[in-house]
C-alpha positions as CSV (number, residue, x, y, z in Angstrom):
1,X,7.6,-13.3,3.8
2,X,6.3,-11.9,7.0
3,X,7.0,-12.9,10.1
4,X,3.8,-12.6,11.7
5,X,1.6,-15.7,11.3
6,X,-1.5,-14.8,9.3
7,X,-5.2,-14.6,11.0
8,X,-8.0,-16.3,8.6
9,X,-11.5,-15.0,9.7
10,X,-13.7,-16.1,7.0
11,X,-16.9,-13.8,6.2
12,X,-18.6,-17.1,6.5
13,X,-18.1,-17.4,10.0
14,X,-19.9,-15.7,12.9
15,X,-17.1,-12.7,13.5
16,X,-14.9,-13.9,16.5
17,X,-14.2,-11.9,19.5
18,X,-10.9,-12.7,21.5
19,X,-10.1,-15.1,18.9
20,X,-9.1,-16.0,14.9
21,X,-10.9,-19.3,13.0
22,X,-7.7,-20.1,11.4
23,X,-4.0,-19.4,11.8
24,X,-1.4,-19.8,8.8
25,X,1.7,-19.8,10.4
26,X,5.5,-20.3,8.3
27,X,8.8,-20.2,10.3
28,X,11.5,-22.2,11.2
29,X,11.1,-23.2,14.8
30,X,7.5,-24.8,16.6
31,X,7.7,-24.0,20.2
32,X,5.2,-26.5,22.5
33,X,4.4,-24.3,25.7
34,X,3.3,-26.6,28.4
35,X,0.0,-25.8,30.5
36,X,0.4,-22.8,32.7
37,X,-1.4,-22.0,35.7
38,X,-1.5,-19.3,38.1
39,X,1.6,-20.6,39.6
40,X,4.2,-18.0,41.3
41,X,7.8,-18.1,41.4
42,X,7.8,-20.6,44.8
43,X,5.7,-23.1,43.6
44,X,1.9,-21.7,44.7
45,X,-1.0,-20.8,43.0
46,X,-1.8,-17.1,43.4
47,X,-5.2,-15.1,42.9
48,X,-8.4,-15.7,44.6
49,X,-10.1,-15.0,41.4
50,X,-10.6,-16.0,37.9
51,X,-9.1,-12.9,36.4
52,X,-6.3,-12.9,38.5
53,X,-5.4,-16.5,37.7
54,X,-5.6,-15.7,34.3
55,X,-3.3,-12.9,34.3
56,X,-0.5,-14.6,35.8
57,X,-1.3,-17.7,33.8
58,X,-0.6,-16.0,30.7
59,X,2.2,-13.8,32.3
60,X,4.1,-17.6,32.8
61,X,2.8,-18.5,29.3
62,X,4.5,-15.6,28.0
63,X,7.7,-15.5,30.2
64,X,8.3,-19.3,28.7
65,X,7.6,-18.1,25.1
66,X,9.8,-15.2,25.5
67,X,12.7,-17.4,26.7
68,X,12.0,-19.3,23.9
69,X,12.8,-16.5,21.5
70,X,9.4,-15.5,20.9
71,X,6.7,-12.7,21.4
72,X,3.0,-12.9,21.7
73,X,2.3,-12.2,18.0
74,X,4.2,-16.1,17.8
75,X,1.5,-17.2,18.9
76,X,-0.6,-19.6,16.2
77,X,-2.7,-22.0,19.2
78,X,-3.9,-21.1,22.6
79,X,-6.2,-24.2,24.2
80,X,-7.5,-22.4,27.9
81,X,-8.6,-25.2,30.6
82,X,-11.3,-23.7,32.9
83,X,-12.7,-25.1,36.1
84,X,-15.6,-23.2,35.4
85,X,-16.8,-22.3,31.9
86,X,-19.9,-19.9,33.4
87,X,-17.5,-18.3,35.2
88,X,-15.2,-18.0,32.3
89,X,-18.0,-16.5,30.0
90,X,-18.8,-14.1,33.1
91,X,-15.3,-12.6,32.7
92,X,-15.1,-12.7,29.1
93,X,-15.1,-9.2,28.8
94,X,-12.3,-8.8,31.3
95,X,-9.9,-11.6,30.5
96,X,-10.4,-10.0,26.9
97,X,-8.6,-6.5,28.3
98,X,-5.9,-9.0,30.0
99,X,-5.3,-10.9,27.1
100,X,-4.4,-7.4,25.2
101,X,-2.7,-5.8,27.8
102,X,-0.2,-8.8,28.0
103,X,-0.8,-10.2,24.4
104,X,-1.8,-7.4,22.2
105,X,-4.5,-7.6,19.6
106,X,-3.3,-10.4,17.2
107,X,-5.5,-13.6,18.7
108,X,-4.0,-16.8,18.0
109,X,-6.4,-20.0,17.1
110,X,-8.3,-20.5,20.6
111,X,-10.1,-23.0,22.3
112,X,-11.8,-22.6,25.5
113,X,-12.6,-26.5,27.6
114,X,-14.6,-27.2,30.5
115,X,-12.6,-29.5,33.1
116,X,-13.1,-30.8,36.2
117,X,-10.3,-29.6,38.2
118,X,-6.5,-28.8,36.9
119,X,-3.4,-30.2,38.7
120,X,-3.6,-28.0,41.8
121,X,-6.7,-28.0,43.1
122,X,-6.4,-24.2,43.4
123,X,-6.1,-23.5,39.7
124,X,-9.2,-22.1,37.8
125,X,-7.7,-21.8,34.4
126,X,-4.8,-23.1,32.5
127,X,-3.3,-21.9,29.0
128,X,-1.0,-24.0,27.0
129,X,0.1,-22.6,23.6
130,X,2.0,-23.6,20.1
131,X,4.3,-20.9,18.6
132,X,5.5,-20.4,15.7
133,X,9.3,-18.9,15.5
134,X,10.9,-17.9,11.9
């Protein structure tokens, strides 16, 4: 069996960009990443901007999934928390190039929710994430 969790995109289904419909995931370990935000190393948020926060919000997504014992492809559920979803959709394009730069190509379930505000009041988005590990 492979270890890579399988992507189900029905033909059914409108075609989905930066995302997959369904993920069928087997292994041995479930790994629960918490929310991440653009936090840095001391504590602060970091990044004036929406694309920046998103970078290092998945950079500390992926840094706890790595210490974990897994890598991006792991990756069967990604929920994204954003201040602003306009904004969000603005940057679509962008984040998309972020996402594979840091994550490659193999999308994980996703969800994208409006929220108010996030923990710190500086955070525009958050990212939390279920892996699967064989």
């Amino acid at each position: 069996m492979s270890r890579e969790p399988n992507r189900v995109n029905p033909p059914e289904l409108s075609p989905p960009t930066g995302f997959s419909h369904a993920v069928v995931a087997s292994g041995r370990r479930l790994v629960l990443l918490a929310g991440q935000t653009a936090l840095d190393t001391d504590g602060k948020i970091v990044g004036e901007d929406l694309p920046a926060q998103f970078t290092r919000a998945l950079t500390n997504l992926l840094t706890a999934l790595r210490h974990a014992g897994g890598a991006p492809s792991d990756l069967a559920r990604v929920t994204v928390y954003a201040t602003d979803v306009a904004d969000y959709r603005a940057h679509a394009r962008e984040l998309g190039a972020i996402w594979q730069r840091l994550a490659g190509r193999d999308y994980p379930a996703m969800a994208v929710i409006g929220v108010t505000r996030l923990w710190d009041e500086e955070a525009l988005v958050e990212l939390d994430g279920t892996a699967v590990l064989p």
